[in-house]
C-alpha positions in Angstrom: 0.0 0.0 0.0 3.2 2.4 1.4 4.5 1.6 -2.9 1.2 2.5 -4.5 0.8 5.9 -2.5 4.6 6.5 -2.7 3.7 6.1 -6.8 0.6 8.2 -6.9 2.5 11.1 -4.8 5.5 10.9 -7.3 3.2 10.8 -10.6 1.3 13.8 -9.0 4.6 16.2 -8.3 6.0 14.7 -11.6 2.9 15.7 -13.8 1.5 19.0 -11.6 4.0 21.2 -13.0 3.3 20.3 -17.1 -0.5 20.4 -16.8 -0.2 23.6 -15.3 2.5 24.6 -18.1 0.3 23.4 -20.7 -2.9 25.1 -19.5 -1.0 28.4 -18.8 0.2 28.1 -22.5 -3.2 27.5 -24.0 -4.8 30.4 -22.3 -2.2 32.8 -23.5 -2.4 30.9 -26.8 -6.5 31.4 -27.1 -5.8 35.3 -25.7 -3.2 35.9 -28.5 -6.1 34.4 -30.5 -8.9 36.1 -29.3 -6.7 39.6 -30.7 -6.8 38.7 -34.2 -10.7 37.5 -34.4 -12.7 40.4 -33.4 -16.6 39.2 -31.7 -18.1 40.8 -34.6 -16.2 38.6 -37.4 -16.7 35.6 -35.4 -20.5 36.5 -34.9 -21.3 37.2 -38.5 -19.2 34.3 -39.3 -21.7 31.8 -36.9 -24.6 33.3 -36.1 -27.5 34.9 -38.7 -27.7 31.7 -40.6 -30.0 29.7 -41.5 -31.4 26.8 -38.6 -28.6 24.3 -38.6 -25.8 26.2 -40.7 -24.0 28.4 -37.5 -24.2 24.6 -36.0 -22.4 22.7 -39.0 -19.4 25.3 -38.9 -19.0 25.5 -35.5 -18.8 21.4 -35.3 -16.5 21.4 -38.0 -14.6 24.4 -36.2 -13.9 21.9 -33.4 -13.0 19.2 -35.5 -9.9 21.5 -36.7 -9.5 22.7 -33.0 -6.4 21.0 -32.1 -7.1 21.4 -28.5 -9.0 19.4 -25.6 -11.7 20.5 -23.4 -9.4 22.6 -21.5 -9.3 25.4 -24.3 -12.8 24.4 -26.0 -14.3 26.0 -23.2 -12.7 29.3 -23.1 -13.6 29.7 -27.1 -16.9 28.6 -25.8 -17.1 31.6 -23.1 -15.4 33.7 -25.9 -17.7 32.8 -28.6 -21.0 33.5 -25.7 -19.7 36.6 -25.1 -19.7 37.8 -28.7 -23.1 37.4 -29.2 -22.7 33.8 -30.5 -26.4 31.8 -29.9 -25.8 29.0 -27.6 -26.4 26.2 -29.7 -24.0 27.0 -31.9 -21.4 27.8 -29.4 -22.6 24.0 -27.9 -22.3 22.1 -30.9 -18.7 23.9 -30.9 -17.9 22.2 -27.3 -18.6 19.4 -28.5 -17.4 18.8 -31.5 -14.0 19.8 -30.4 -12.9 17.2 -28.0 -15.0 14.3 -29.2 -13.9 14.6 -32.7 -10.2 15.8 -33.9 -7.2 15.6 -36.3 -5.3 12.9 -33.7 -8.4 10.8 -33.2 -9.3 10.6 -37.1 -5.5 9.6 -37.8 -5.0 6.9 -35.6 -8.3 5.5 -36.2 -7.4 5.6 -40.2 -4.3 4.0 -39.1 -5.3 1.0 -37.0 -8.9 0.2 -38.6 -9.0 2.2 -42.0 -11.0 4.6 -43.8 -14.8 3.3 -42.9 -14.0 3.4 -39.3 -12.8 6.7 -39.1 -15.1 7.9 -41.2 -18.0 6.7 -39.2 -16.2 7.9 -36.1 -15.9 11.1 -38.1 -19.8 11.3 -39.1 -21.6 10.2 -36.2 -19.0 12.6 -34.2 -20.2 15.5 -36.4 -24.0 14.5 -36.1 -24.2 14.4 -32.1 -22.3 17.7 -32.1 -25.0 19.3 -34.3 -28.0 17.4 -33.4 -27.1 18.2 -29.7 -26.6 22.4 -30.7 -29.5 22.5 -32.2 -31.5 21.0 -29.4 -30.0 23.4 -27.1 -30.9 25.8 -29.3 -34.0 25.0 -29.6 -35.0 24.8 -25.7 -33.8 28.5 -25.4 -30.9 28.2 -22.7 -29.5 31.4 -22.8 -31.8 32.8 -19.4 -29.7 30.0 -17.6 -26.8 31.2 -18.7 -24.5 33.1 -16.1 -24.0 37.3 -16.5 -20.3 37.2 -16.7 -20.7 35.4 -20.0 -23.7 37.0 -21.5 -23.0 39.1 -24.7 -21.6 42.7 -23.4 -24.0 44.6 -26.2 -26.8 43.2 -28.2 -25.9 40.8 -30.9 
């Protein structure tokens, strides 16, 4: 028992210190980011559509997202707060870690083109099925002030 907590104490000191690299990265990364796409070009570019459309290129937004949940979200918040409907913002969230680059490769790789392809497809349809249901139930009063839209969208 003494082995296995002396492991878990070692694996915890050992790994601490990169996950908190990493993440300190990422959010500078995503700020850096954030500079170059104003909230009006990212509004315009996912929100005014037609039903479904802002929900399609956010899901395949987060397929190209080569990032986990832990800089998904702050897009998410970013994407909220510039006036982007919540169901397109979620089928963002969840397109992004479920389905990416890394996944799609090494599924091509160990079981060919139909798997990942499938992987690929019904990735993409939860995503936007699952946007626009969120959309549709009109979430946004739930939704918490710090992330609301600063002006009108």
């Amino acid at each position: 028992m003494a082995i296995l907590l002396g492991e878990a104490v070692h694996f915890f000191f050992y790994d601490t210190p990169k996950v908190l690299l990493l993440l300190t990265g990422i959010v500078f990364l995503m700020g850096v980011i954030q500079t170059f796409f104003s909230p009006e070009r990212t509004r315009s570019l996912l929100s005014g559509k037609r039903v479904g459309v802002g929900n399609v290129l956010a899901a395949s937004l987060g397929i190209v997202t080569p990032f986990c949940s832990c800089s998904a979200i702050p897009l998410f918040i970013g994407f909220l707060s510039a006036g982007v409907p919540l169901g397109v913002t979620f089928s963002f969230l969840i397109s992004a870690p479920m389905v990416n680059e890394v996944a799609l490769a090494l599924l091509f790789g160990m079981f060919g083109w139909k798997v990942a392809g499938l992987y690929l497809a019904l990735g993409l349809f939860v995503a936007i099925i699952s946007g626009l249901i969120i959309g549709r139930l009109e979430m946004e009063r739930y939704l918490e002030d710090w992330c609301r839209p600063s002006r009108p969208a």
